[in-house]
C-alpha positions in Angstrom: 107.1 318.0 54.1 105.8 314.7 55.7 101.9 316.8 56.1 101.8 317.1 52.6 104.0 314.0 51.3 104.4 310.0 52.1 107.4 308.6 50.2 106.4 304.9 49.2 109.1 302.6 47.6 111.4 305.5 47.2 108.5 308.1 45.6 107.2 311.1 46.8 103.0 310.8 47.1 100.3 313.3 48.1 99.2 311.9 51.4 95.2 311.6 51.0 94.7 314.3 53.8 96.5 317.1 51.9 94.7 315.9 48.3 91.5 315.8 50.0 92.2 319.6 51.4 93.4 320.6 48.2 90.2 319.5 46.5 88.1 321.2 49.2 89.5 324.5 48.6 90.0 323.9 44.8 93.9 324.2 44.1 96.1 322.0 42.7 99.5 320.7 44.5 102.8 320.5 42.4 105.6 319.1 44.1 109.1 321.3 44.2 112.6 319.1 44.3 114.2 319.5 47.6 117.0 321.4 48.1 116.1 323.5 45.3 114.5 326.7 46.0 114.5 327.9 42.1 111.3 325.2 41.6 109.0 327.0 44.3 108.3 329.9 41.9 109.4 332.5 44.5 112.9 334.1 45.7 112.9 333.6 49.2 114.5 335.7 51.7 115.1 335.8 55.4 112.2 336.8 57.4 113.0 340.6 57.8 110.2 341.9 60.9 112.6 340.6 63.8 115.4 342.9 62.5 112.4 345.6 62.1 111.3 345.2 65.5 114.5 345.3 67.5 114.6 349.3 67.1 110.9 349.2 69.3 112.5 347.3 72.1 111.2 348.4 75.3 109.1 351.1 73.7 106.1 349.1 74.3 104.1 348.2 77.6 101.9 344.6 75.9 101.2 342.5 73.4 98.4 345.0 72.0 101.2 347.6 71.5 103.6 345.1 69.8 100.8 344.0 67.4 99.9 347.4 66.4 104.0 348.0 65.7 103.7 345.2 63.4 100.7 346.4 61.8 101.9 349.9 60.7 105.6 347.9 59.6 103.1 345.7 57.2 101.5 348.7 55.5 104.5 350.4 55.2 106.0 347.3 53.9 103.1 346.0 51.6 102.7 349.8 50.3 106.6 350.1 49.7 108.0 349.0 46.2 109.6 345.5 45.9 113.0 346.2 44.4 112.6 342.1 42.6 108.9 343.2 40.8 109.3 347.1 40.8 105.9 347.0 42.2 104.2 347.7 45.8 103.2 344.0 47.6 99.5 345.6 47.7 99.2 346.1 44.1 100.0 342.3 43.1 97.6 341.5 45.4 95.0 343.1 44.1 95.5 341.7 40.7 95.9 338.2 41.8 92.6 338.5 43.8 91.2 338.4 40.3 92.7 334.6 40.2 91.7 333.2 43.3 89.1 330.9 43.5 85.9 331.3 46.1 86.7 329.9 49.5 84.0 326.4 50.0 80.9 325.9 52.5 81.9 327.4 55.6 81.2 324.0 57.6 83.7 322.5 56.1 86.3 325.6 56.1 85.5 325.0 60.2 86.3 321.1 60.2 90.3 322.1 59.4 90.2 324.6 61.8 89.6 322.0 64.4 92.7 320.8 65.7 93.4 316.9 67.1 94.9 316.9 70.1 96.1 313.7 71.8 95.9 312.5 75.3 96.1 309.5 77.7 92.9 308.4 79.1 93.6 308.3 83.0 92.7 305.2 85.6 89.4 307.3 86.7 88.3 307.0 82.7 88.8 310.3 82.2 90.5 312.8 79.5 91.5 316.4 80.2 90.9 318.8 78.5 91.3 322.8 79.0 91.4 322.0 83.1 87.8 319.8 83.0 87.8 316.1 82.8 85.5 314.0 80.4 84.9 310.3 80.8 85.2 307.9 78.1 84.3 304.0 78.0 86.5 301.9 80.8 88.2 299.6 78.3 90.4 302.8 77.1 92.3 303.4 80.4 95.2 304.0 79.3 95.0 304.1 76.0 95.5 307.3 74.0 92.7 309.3 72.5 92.3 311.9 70.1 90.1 314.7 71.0 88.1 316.9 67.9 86.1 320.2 68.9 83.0 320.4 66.5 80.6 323.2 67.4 80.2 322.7 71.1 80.8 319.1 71.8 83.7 317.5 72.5 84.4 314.3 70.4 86.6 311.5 71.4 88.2 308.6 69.1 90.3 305.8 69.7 92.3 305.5 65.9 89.1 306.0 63.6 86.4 305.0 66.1 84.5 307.7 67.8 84.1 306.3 71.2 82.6 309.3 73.4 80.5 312.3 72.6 80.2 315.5 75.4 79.0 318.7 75.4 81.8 321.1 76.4 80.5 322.3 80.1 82.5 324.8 82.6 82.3 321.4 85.0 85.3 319.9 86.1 83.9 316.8 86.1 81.7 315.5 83.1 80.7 311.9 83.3 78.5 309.6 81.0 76.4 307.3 82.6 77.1 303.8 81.4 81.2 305.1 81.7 80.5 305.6 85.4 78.3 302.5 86.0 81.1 300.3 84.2 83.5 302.1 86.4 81.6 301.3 89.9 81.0 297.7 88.8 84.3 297.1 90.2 83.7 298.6 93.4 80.7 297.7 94.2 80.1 293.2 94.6 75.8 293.9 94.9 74.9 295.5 91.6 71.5 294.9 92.5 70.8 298.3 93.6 73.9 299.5 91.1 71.7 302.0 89.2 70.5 303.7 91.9 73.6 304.3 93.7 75.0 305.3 90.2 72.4 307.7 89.8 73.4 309.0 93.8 76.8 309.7 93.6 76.0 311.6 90.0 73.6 314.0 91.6 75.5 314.3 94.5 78.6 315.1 92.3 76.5 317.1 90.4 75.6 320.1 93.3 78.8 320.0 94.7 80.6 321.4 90.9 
């Protein structure tokens, strides 16, 4: 799997994001050989809830209904002896819970839940993101940025560098300062009252969202 491994000169490495994940939450990776499933330490089988749904079909109205079909054919399952260990799913579970190590802070638990998501900075200097635009410096038109939720901002890089810092608003339109002033430079040939008129269009854009 190219998340967890780069092959360099032929050989199969841990890729520093996986390693430093795997010492987070305190486990240790051992590579399998491909092809062969006999390494993973499990017999695998086809994923059996499709064929365990297809009885319910159109017997439910929504997507609450589905998920509580599903729930009830995981207890059922989980409580139901495995014909490979002769013991119910739930059982094992328990006892390996005596193995399993304490989960780490919760901050940073939260930093791998937090998704990167790509986009293309437009010719306004703006991103997207869930239907409300963000600026970020002019010199990344058209670039693409990655965008990182933390808490309640919105944090923007360009490769490594964090370039633009926003607090996520229900505005559609969410401007820094200095990105709109470089923006207006080039519309505007006096930049002697530049600031102010900066400051103008703001408010004004301001009580109309």
């Amino acid at each position: 799997m190219k998340t967890v491994v780069d092959i360099e000169n032929g050989r199969r490495k841990i890729n520093n994001k996986m390693k430093a994940f795997a010492d987070d939450f305190n486990f240790k990776i051992e590579l399998c050989k491909p092809r062969h499933s006999f390494t993973k330490g499990k017999v695998e089988s086809a994923n059996k809830f499709i064929d365990w749904i297809i009885p319910y079909n159109n017997e439910f109205k929504d997507i609450d209904e589905l998920r509580n079909i599903i729930k009830n054919i995981n207890k059922k399952v989980n409580q139901s002896v495995n014909q490979t260990t002769s013991v119910p799913p739930i059982l094992l579970f328990q006892k390996e819970k005596e193995y399993l190590s304490p989960l780490p802070n919760i901050n940073i638990i939260e930093s791998y839940l937090n998704f990167d998501h790509k986009v293309k900075v437009h010719k306004d200097s703006m991103i997207y993101y869930k239907g409300n635009r963000y600026s970020v410096p002019e010199k990344y038109i058209n670039k693409t940025v990655t965008l990182k939720i933390i808490k309640d901002e919105l944090h923007i890089y360009f490769n490594t560098e964090l370039i633009s810092v926003h607090i996520l608003t229900d505005k559609k339109i969410n401007y820094d300062y200095d990105h709109y002033k470089d923006i207006m430079k080039n519309t505007i040939k006096n930049t002697d009252n530049l600031d102010q008129i900066c400051h103008e269009n703001l408010n004004r854009l301001d009580k109309l969202l």
